[in-house]
C-alpha positions as CSV (number, residue, x, y, z in Angstrom):
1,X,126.1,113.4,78.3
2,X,126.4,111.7,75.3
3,X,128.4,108.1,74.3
4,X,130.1,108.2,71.0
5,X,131.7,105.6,69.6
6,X,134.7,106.0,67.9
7,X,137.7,103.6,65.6
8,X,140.7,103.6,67.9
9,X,143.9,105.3,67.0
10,X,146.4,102.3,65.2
11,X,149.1,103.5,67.3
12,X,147.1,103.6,70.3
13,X,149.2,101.5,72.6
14,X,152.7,103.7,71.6
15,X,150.9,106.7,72.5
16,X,149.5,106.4,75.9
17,X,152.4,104.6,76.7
18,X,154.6,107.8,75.1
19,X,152.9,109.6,77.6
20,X,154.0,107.7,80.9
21,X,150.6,105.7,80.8
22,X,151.9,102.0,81.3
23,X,149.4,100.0,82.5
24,X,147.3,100.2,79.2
25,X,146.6,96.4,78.7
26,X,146.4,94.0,81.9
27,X,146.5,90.4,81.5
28,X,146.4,90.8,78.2
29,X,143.3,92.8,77.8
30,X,143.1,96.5,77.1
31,X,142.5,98.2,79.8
32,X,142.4,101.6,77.8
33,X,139.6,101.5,75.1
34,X,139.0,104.4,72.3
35,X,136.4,102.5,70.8
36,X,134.0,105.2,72.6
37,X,133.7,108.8,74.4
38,X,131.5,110.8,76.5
39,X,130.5,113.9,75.2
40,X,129.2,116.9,78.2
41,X,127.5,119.6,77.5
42,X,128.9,122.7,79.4
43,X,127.2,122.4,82.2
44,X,127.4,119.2,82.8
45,X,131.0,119.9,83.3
46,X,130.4,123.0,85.8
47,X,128.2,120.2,87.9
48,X,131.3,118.2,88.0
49,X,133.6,120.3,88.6
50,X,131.3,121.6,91.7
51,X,131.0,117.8,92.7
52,X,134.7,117.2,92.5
53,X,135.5,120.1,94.6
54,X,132.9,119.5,97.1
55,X,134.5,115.4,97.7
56,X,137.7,117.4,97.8
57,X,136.9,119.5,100.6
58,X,134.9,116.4,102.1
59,X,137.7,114.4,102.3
60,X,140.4,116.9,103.7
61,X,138.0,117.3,106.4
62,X,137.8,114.1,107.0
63,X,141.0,113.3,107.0
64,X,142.7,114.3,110.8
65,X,139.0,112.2,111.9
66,X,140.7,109.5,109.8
67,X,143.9,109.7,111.5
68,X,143.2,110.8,115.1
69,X,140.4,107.4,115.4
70,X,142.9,105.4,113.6
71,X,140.1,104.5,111.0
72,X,142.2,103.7,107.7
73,X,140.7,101.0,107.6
74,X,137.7,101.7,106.5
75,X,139.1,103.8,103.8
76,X,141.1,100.2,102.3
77,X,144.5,101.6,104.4
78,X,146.4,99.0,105.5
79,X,147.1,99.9,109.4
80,X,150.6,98.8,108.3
81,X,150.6,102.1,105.9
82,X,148.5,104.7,108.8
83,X,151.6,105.7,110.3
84,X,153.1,107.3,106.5
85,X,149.3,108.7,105.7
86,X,149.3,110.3,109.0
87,X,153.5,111.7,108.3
88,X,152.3,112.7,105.1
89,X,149.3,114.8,106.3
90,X,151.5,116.7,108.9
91,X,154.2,117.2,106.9
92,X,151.7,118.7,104.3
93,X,152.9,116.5,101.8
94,X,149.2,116.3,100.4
95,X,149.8,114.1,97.4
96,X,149.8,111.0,99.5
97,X,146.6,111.9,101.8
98,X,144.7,112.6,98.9
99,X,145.6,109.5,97.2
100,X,144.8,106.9,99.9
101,X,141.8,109.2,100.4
102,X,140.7,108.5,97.0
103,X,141.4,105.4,96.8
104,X,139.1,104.5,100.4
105,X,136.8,106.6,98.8
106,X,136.5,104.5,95.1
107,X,136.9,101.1,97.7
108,X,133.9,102.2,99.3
109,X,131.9,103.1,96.6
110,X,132.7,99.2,95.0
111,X,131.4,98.0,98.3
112,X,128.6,99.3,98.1
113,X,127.5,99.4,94.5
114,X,128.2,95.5,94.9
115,X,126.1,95.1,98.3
């Protein structure tokens, strides 16, 4: 993997913002930067790919755990939203699962990288 830098589009802002991608600048700094990129090799992408499918299947199996022990909240799921998660995973309506899943999962990571 590789870092490049690179001169940012001029019309940058208009768009990712064209492209339903509205949070590009947060309290007034950009929070979408073209100044670089990452360049993989081949590879390196099959390795994350296998990686990304492999925290998939993780976390779908972690998930009725999850909701049976009523442990949201060590995924960063409010209690007050367990209830919708746990609708959402019997209903298979997976979008919302793997969300919150995701999310807990990036939470955790922080924590831990900051410990």
């Amino acid at each position: 993997m590789q870092r490049l830098t690179s001169i940012p589009r001029s019309n940058w802002q208009s768009t990712v913002e064209s492209r339903g991608f509205h949070f590009d600048t947060l309290e007034g700094q950009p929070y979408w930067d073209e100044s670089a990129y990452y360049q993989f090799t081949s590879a390196k992408i099959d390795e994350l790919e296998r990686a990304t499918y492999e925290l998939d299947r993780m976390g779908l199996e972690a998930v009725p755990h999850v909701i049976d022990e009523r442990r949201s909240g060590l995924f960063g799921i409010p209690e007050a939203f367990a209830d919708w998660v746990a609708n959402s995973w019997e209903t298979d309506d997976l979008t919302i699962v793997i969300a919150a899943v995701l999310i807990g999962v990036s939470l955790l990571v922080a924590h831990i990288v900051a410990a």
